[in-house]
N, C-alpha and C positions, 0 to 999 in steps of 0.2 A: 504493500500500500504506500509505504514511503518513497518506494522509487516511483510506482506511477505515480501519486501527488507532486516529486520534484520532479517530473519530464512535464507534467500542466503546466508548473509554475513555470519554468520554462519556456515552455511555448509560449505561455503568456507575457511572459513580463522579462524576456530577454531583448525587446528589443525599448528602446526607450518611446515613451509616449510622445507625442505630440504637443508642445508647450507654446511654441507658437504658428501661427499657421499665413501658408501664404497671400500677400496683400493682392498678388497680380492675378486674373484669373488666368488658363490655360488657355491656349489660341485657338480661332475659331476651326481648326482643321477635327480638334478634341470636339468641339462642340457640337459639329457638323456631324460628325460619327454616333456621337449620343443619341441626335436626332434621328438619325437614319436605324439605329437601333430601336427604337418605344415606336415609330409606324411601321418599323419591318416586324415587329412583333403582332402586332394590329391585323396580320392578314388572315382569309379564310381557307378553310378545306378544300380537297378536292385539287386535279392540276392547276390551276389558275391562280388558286391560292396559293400552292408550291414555288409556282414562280414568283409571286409577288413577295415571296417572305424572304425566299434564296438572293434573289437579288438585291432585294432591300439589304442586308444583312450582308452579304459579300461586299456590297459597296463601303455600311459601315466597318466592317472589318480592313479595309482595304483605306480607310481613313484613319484610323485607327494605330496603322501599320506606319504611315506616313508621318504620323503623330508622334511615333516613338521615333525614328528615323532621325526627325527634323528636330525637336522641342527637346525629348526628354532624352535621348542618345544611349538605350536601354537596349541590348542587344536582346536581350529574352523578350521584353514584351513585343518587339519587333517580330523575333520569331512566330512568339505563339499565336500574333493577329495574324501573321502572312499564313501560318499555317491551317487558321478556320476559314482565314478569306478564299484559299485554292479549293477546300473542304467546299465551302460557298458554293462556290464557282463550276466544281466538279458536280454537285447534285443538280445546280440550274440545268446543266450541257444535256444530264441523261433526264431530267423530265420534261425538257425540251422535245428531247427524241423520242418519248412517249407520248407527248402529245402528234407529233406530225406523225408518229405511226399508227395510232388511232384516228384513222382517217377513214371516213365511207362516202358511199354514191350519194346523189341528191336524195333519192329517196330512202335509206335508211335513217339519212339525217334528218329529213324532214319526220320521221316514223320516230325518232329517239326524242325530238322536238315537243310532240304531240301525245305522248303516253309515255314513256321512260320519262324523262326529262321530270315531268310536274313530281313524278313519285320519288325521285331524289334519286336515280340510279346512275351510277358514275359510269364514266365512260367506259372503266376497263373491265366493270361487270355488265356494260350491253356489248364491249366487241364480244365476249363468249357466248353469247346467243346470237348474235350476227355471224359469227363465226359454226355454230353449229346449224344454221340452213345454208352456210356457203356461201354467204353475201350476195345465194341468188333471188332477184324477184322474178317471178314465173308469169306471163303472160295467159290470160282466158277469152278468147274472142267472144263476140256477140252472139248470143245463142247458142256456144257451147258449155257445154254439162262440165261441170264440176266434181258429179255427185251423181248417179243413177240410185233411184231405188230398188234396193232387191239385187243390185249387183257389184257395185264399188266397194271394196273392202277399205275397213277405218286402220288406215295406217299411217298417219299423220297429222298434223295441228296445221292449220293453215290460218294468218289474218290478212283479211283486206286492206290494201293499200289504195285503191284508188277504183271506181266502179260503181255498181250493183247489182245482187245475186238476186235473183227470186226462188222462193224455197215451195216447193209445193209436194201433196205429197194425194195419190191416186188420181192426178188431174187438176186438183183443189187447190188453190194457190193460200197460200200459211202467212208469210210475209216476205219481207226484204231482209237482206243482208246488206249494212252500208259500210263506207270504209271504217277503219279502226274496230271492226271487229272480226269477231273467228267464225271461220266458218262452218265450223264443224266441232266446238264447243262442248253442246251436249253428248255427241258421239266419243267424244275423249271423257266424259266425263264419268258416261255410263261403264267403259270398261277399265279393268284394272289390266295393271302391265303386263299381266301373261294371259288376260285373254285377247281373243278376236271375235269382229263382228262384221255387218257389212250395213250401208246407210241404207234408211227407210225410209227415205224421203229425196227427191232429185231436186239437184241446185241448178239453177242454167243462169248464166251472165248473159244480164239484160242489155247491158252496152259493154265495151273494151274494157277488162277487170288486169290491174295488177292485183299479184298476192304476193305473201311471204309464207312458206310452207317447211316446217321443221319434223324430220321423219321423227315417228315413233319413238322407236329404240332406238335412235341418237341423241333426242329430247331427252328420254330417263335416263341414260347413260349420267347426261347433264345433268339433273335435278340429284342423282347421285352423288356427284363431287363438290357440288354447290348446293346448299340447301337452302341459300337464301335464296336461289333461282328459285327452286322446287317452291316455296311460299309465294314467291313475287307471280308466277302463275297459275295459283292455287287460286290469288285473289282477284289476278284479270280474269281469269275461265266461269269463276263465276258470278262475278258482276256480267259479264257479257250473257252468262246464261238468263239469271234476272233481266235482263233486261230484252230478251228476245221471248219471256211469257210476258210483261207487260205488254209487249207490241202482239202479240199472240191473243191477250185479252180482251181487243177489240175484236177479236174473230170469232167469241163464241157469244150468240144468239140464242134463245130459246123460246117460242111460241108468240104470236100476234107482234114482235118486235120486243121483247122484254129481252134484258142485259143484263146478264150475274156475271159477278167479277169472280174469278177462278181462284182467286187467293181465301174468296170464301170457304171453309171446310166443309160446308152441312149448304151450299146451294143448290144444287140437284135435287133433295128431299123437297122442296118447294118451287120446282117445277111443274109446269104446268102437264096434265096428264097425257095428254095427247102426243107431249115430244119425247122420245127417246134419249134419257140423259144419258147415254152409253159411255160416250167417247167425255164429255164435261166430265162425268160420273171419276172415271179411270185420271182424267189431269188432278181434281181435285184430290181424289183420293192422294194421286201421287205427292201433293206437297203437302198435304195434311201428316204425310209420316214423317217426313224433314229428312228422309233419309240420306245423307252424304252420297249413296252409291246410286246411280238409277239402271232400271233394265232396259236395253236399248230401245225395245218397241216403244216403249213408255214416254222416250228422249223425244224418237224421231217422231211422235205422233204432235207435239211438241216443235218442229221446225228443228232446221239445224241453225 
């Protein structure tokens, strides 16, 4: 105890205090550094904010450095600014070359702009999803099918980029599909990773449709290494499904023009007797159980 007690004292009181202190301030080169210090510290997350900090901060180091150099003729402080200033200087160069290599087409940019973007997803977790469809967009001409009923097998996620799908399903037209959403939603939603199924209902592009389409088992490969991916389209898949039964909702009618909303549980039993609540009967039911998993008939009857 006595030796560490005299190595404190020591350290403390080996060097003589400060009795008087100096009249002149230090030149503005010191000062200059200071400041570039307290806003270089000021900056935010994310690339953008890497460089504004790095360079902030390299500059004050690099003032700092000149400080010692010129004023105080201190070979160590000289050293150790030069030595965070290149430090500095060395992270700005490589998140430099992160950002210009995170680089995309107009339309993923415009895609990342308009749904990544508001949700806070940085760029270098949307290139791994731009990167798992191939950074390709897949072209749909006018009146071709997307989607056959009864024969298309559901082996991939696809969203719209730019167009309109019309979704109909024995003739019967269900709704639209408009950009910024998927197209096939509930078909992904209904099976789990090792089943298969095929659509029950046919999508046909009403005008010239861009998509973006990520296979299957390249998708969960992904949501496997990244779980925040796996979450981030947990919550687009099914806000897009919500929102393809609100538009769904306009489409069920029941007797002399009467309208029951589908979110109702128990609307069918108050239907009027004449119409067959078969098909309402079966939606309603279906979100009356809240069940996370749905059976595909159930999806497609439902629109994609």
């Amino acid at each position: 105890m006595g030796e560490n007690a005299s190595f404190w004292e020591s350290l403390i009181y080996a060097h003589p205090t400060c009795t008087t202190w100096k009249q002149e301030a230090e030149g503005s080169i010191y000062h200059l550094a200071s400041i570039l210090f307290v806003v270089g510290f000021m900056g935010g997350s994310g690339f953008f904010g890497l460089l504004y900090v790095f360079s902030l901060l390299g500059l004050g180091f690099l003032c700092s450095s000149v400080w010692a150099w010129l004023d105080v003729c201190a070979a160590d402080i000289f050293s150790w600014n030069f030595v965070l200033f290149a430090i500095c200087f060395v992270q700005f160069i490589y998140v430099t070359y992160q950002v210009r290599s995170v680089a995309f087409d107009r339309e993923f940019q415009e895609l990342y702009s308009a749904l990544f973007q508001p949700l806070g997803i940085s760029l270098t977790v949307y290139r791994k999803i731009v990167l798992c469809c191939d950074a390709e967009v897949i072209t749909l001409e006018k009146e071709h099918c997307y989607a056959m009923q009864g024969k298309t097998p559901i082996d991939k996620l696809s969203l719209l980029v730019s167009g309109r799908i019309r979704v109909t399903v024995d003739g019967e037209f269900l709704h639209y599909i408009f950009p910024l959403q998927f197209l096939d939603s509930p078909e992904w939603d209904s099976l789990r990773p090792t089943e298969e199924g095929i659509f029950q209902v046919t999508l046909t592009a009403e005008t010239d449709c861009r998509y973006v389409a990520w296979r299957r088992k390249k998708l969960y490969l992904l949501f496997a290494k990244h779980r925040f991916i796996s979450r981030l389209f947990s919550i687009l898949i099914g806000s897009d499904i919500a929102e393809k039964l609100y538009a769904l909702n306009d489409r069920v009618h029941v007797g002399q023009g009467f309208r029951y909303d589908i979110r109702l549980p128990n609307f069918y039993h108050v239907a009027l007797p004449e119409t067959p609540p078969v098909q309402p009967s079966h939606r309603s039911h279906h979100l009356q159980r809240g069940s996370p998993r749905r059976k595909p008939v159930g999806v497609t009857n439902c629109g994609s």
